[in-house]
Structures are given as structure tokens and as C-alpha cells.
Backbone atoms as SQL, in Angstrom:
CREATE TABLE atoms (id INTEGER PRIMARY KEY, chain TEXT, resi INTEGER, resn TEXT, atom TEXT, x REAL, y REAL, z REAL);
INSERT INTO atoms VALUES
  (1, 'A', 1, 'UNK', 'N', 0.849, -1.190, 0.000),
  (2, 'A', 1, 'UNK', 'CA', 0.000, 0.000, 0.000),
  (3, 'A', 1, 'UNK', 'C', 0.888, 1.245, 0.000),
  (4, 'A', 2, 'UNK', 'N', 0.661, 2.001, -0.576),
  (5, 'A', 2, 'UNK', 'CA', 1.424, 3.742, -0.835),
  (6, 'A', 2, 'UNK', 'C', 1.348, 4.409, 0.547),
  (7, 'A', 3, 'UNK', 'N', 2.473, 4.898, 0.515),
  (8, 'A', 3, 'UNK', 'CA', 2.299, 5.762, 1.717),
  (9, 'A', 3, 'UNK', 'C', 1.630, 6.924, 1.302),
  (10, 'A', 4, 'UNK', 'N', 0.142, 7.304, 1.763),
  (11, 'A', 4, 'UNK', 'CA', -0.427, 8.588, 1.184),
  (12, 'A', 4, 'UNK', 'C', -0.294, 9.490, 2.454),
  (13, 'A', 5, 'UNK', 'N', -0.737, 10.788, 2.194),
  (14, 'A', 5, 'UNK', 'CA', -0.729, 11.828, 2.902),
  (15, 'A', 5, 'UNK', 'C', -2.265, 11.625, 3.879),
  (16, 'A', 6, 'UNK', 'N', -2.238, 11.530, 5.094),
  (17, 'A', 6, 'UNK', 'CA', -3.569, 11.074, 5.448),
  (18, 'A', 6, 'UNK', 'C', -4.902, 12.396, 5.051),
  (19, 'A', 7, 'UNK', 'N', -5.626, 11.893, 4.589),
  (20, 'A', 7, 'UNK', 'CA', -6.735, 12.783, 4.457),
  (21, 'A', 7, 'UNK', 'C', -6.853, 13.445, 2.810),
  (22, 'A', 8, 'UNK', 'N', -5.782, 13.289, 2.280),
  (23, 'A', 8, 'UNK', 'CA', -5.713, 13.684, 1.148),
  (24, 'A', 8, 'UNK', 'C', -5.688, 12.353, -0.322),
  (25, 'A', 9, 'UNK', 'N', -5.451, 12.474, -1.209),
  (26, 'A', 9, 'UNK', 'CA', -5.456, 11.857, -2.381),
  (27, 'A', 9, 'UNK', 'C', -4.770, 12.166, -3.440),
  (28, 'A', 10, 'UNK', 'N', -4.010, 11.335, -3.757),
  (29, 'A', 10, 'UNK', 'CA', -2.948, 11.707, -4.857),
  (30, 'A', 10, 'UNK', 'C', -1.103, 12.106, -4.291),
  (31, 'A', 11, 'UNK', 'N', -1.284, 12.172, -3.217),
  (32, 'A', 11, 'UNK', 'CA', -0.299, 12.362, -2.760),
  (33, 'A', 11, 'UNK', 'C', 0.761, 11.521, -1.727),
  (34, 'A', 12, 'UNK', 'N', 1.915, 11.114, -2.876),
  (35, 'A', 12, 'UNK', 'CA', 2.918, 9.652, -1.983),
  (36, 'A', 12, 'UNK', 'C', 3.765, 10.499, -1.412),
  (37, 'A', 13, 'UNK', 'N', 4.216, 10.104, -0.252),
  (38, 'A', 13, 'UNK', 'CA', 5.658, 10.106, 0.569),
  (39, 'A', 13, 'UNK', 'C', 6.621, 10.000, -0.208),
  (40, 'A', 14, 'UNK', 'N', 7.519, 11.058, -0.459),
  (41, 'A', 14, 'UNK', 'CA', 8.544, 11.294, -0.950),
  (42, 'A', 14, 'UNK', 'C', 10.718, 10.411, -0.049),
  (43, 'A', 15, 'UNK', 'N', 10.571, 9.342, -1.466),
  (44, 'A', 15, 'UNK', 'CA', 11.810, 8.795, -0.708),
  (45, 'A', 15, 'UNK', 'C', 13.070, 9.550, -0.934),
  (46, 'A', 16, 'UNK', 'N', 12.968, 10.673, -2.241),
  (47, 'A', 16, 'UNK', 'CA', 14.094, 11.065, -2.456),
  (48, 'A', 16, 'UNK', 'C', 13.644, 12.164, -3.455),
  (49, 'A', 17, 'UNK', 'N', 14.575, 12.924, -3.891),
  (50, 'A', 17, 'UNK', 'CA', 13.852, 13.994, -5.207),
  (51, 'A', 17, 'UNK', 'C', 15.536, 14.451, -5.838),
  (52, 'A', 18, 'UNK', 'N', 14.983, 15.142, -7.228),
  (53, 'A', 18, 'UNK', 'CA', 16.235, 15.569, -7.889),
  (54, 'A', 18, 'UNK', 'C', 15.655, 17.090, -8.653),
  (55, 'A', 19, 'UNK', 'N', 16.849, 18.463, -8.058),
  (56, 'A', 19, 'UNK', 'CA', 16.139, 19.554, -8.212),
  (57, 'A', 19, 'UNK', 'C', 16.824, 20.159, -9.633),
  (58, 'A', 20, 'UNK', 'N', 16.133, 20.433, -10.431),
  (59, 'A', 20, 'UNK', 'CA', 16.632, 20.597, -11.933),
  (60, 'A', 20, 'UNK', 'C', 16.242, 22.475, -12.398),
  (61, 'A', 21, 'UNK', 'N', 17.060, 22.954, -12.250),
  (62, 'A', 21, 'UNK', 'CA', 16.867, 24.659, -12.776),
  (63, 'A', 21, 'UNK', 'C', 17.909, 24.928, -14.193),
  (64, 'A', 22, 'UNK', 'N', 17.001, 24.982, -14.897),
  (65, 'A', 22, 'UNK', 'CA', 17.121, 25.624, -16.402),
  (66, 'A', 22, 'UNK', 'C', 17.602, 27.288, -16.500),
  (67, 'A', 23, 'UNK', 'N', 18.495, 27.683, -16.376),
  (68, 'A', 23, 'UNK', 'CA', 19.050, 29.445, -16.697),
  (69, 'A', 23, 'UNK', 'C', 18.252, 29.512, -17.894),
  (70, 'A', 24, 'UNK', 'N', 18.601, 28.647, -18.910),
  (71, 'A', 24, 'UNK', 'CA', 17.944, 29.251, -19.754),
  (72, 'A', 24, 'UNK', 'C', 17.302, 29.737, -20.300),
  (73, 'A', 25, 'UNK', 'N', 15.613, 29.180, -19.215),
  (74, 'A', 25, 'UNK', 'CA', 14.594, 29.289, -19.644),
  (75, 'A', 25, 'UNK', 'C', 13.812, 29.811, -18.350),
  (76, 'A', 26, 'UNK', 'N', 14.761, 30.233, -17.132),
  (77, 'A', 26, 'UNK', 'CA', 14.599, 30.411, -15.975),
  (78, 'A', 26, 'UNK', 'C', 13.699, 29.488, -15.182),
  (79, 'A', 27, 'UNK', 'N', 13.734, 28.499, -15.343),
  (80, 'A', 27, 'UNK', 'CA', 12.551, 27.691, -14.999),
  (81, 'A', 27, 'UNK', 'C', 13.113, 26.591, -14.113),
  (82, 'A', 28, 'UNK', 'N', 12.622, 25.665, -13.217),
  (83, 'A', 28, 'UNK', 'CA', 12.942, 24.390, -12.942),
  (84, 'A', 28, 'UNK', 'C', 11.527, 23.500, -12.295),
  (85, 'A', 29, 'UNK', 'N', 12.476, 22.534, -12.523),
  (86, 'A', 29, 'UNK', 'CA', 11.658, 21.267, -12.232),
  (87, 'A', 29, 'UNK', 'C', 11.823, 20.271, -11.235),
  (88, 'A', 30, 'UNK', 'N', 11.204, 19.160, -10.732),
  (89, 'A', 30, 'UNK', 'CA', 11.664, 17.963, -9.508),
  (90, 'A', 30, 'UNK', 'C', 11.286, 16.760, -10.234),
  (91, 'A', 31, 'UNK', 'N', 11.961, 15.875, -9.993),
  (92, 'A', 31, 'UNK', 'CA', 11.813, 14.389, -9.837),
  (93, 'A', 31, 'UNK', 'C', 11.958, 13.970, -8.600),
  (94, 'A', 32, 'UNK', 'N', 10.952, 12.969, -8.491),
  (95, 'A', 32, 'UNK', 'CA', 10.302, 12.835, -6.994),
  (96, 'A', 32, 'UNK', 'C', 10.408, 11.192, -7.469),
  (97, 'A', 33, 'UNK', 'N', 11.405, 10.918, -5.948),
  (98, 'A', 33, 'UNK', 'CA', 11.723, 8.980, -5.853),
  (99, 'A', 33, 'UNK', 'C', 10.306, 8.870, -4.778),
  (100, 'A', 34, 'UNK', 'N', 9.487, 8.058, -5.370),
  (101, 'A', 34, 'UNK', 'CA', 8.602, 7.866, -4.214),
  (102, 'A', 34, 'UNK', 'C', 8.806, 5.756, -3.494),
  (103, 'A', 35, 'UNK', 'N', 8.610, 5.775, -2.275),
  (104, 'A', 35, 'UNK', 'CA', 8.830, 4.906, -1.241),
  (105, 'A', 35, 'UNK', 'C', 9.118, 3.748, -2.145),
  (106, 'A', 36, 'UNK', 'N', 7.872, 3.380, -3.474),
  (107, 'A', 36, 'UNK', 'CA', 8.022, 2.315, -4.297),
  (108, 'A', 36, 'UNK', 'C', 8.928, 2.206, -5.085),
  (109, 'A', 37, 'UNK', 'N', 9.914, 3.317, -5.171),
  (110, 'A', 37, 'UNK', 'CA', 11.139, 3.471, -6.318),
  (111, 'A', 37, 'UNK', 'C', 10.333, 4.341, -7.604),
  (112, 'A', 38, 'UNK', 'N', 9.388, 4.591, -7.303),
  (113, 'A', 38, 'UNK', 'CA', 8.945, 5.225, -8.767),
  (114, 'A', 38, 'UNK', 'C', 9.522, 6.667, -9.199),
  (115, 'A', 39, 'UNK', 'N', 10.291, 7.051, -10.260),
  (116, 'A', 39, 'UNK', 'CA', 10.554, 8.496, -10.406),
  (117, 'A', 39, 'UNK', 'C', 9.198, 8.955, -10.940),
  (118, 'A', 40, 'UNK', 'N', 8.754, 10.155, -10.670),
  (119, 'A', 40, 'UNK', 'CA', 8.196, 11.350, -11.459),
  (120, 'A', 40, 'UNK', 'C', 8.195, 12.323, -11.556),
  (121, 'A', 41, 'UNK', 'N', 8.240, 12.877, -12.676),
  (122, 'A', 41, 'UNK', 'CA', 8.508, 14.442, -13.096),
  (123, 'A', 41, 'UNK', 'C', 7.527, 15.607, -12.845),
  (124, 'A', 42, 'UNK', 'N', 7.928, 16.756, -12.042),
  (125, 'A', 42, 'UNK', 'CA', 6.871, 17.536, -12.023),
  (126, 'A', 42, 'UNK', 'C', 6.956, 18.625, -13.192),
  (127, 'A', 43, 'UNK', 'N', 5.694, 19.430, -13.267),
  (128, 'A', 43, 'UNK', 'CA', 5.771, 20.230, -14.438),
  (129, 'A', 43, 'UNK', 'C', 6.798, 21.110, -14.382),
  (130, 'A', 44, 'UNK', 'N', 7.565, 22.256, -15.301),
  (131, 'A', 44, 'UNK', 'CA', 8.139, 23.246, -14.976),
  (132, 'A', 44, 'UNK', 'C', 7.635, 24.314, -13.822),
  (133, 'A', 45, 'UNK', 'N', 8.459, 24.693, -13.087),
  (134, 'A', 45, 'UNK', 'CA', 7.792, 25.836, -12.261),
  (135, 'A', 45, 'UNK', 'C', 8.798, 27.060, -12.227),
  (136, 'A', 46, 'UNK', 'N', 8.184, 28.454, -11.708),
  (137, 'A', 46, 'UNK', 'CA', 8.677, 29.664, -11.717),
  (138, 'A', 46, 'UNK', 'C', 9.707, 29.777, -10.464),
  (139, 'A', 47, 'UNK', 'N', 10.498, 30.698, -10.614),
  (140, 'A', 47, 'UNK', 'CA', 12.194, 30.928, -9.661),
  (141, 'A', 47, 'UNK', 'C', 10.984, 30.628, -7.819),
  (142, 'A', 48, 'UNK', 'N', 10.436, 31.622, -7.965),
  (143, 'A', 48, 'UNK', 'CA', 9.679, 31.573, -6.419),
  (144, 'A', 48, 'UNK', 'C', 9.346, 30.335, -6.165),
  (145, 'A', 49, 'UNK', 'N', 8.517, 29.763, -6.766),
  (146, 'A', 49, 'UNK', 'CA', 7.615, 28.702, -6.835),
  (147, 'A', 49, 'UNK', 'C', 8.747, 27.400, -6.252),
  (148, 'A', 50, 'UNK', 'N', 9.800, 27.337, -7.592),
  (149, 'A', 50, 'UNK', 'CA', 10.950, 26.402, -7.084),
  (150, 'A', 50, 'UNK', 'C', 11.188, 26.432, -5.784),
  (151, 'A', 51, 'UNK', 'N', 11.436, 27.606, -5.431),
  (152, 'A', 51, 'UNK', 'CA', 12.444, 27.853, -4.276),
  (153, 'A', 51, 'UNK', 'C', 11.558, 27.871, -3.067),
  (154, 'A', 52, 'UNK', 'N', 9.687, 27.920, -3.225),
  (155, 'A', 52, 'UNK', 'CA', 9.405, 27.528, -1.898),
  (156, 'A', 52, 'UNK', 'C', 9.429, 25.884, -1.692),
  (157, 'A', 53, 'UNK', 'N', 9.112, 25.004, -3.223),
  (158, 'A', 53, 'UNK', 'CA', 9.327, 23.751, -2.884),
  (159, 'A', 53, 'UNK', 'C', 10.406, 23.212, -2.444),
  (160, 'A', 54, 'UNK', 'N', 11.415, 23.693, -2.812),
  (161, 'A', 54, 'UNK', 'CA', 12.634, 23.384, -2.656),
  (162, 'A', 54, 'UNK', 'C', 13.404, 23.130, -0.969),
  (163, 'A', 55, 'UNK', 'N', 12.505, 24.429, -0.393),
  (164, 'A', 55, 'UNK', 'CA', 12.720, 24.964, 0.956),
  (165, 'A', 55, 'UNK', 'C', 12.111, 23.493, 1.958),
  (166, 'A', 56, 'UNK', 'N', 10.898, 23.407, 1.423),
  (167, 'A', 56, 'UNK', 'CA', 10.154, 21.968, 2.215),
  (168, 'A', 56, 'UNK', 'C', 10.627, 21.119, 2.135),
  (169, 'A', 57, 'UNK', 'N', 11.154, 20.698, 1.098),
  (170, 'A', 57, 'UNK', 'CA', 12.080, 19.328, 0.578),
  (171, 'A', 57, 'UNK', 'C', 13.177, 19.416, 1.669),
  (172, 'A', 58, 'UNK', 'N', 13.883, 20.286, 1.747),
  (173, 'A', 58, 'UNK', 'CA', 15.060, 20.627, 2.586),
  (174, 'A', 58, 'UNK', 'C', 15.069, 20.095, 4.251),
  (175, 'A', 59, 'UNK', 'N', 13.856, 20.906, 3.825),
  (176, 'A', 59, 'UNK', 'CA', 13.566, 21.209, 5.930),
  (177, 'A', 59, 'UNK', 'C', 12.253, 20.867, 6.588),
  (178, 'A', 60, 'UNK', 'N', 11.311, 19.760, 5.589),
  (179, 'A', 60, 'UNK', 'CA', 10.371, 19.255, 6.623),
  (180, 'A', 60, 'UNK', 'C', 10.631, 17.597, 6.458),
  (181, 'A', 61, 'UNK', 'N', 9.994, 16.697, 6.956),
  (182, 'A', 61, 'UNK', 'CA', 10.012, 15.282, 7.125),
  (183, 'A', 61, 'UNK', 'C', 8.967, 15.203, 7.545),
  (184, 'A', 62, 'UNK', 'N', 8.135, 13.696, 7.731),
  (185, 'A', 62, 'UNK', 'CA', 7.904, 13.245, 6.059),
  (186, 'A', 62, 'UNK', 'C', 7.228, 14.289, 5.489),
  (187, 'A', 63, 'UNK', 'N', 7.819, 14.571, 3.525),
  (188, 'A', 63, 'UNK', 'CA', 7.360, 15.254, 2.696),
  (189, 'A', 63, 'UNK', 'C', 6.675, 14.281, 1.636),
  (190, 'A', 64, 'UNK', 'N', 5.131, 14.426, 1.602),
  (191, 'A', 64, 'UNK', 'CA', 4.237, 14.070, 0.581),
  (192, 'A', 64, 'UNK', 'C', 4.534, 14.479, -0.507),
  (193, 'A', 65, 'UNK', 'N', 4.260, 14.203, -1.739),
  (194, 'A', 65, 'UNK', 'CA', 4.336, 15.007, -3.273),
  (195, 'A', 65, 'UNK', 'C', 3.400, 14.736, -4.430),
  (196, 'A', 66, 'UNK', 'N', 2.976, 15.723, -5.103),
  (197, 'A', 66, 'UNK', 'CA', 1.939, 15.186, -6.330),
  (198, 'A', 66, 'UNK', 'C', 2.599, 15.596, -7.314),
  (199, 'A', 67, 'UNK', 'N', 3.222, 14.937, -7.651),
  (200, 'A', 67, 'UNK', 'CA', 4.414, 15.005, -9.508),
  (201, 'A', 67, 'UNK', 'C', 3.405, 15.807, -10.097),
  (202, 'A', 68, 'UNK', 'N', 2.102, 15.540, -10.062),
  (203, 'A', 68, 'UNK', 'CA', 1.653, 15.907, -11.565),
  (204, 'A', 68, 'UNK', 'C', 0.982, 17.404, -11.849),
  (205, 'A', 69, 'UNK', 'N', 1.307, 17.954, -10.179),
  (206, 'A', 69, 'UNK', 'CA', 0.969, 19.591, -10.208),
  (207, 'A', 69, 'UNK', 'C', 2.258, 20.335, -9.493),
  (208, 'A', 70, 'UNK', 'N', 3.563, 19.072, -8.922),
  (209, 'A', 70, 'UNK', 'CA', 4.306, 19.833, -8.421),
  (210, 'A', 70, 'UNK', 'C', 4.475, 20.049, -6.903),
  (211, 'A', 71, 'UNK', 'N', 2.677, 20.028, -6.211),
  (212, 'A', 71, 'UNK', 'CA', 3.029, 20.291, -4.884),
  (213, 'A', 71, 'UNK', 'C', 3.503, 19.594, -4.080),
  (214, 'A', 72, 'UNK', 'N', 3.669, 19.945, -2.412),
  (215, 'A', 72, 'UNK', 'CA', 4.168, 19.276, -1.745),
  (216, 'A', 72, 'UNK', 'C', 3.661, 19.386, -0.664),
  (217, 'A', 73, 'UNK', 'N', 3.090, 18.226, 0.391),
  (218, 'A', 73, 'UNK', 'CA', 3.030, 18.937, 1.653),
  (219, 'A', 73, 'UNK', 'C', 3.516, 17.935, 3.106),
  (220, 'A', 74, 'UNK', 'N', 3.088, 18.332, 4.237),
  (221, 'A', 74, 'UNK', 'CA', 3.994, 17.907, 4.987),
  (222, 'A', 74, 'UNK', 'C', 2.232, 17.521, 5.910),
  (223, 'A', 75, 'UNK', 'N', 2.592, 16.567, 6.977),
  (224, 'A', 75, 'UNK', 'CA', 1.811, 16.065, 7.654),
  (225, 'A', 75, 'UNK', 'C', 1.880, 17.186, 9.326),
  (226, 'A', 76, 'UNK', 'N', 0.808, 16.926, 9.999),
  (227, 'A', 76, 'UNK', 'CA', 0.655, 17.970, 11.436),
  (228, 'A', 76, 'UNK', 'C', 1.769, 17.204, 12.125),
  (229, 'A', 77, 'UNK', 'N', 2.553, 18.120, 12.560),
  (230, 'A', 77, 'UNK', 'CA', 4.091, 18.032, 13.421),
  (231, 'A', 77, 'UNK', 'C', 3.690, 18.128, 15.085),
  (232, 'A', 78, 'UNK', 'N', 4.165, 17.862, 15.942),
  (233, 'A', 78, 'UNK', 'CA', 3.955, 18.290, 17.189),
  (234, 'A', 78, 'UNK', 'C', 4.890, 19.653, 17.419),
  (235, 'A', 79, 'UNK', 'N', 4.557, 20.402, 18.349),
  (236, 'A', 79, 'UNK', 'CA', 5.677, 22.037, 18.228),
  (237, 'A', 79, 'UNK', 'C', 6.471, 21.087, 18.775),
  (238, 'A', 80, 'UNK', 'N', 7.919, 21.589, 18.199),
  (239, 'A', 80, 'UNK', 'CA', 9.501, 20.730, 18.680),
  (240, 'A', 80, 'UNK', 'C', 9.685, 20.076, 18.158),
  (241, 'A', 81, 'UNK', 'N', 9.033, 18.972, 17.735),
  (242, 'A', 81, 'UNK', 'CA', 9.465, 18.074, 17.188),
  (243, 'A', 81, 'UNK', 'C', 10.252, 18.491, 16.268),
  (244, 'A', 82, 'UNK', 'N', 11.201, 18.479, 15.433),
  (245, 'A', 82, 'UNK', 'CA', 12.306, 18.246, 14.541),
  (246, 'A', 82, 'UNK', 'C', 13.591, 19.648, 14.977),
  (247, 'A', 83, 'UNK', 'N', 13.034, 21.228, 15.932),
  (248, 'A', 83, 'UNK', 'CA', 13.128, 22.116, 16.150),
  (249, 'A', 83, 'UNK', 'C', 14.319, 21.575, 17.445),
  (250, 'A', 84, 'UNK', 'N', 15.031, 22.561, 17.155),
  (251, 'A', 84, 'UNK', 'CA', 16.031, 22.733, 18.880),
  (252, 'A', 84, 'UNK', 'C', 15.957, 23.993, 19.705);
């Protein structure tokens, strides 16, 4: 069974990701390893946009993901928990 995001749909637990920014076209993108080994590609996204996904990927646990719009989200944390 997929690890989903509880309450939601469409969205697996992220085992790994790969962050891809284009100069050229100012744009970037993610590939998202999900728990089953599956890669998928999310659409292109804008400098901001990247860089708030990018930020979650970084610095929350566990991170959910939906390849096929890009987002990402994170499950209810207890305060502290991951914090010093």
C-alpha cells in the first residue's frame, strides 16, 4: 500500500527527489523517488515557486508530493518536534 498523505489523495511520501533549474529558460523542475522506487517528473515551475518547494524538501520530514501539479506537503508536526 502507498504511503499517502492522510486525508488527502494523490499524494505519496517522498523517498528522495532531484532539483533541476534551467538558466535558460529560468525555470525548474523535480523528480520525486517515491517509497516504491517510482521516479516522477513535475511540471516546470517559476524561480519563487521552485524555491518555496525546494525549501520543504530541505527542511520538513515526512514530505508528501503530487508530480503531476508539483506540490508538496507535509503532515501535522507536534511544536519541537524536529526544532532545537
Amino acid at each position: 500500500m502507498p504511503h499517502c498523505a492522510q486525508g488527502t489523495n494523490g499524494w505519496i511520501q517522498l523517498k528522495a527527489y532531484q532539483a533541476l533549474w534551467d538558466p535558460k529558460i529560468s525555470l525548474g523542475k523535480f523528480y520525486f523517488t517515491t517509497f516504491d522506487d517510482k521516479r516522477e517528473e513535475t511540471p516546470y515551475m517559476t524561480a519563487e515557486n521552485f524555491a518555496r518547494v525546494i525549501d520543504i524538501l530541505r527542511n520538513e520530514s515526512p514530505v508528501y508530493g503530487n508530480a503531476s501539479t508539483g506540490s508538496v506537503t507535509t503532515q501535522i508536526e507536534d511544536i519541537g518536534e524536529e526544532e532545537s
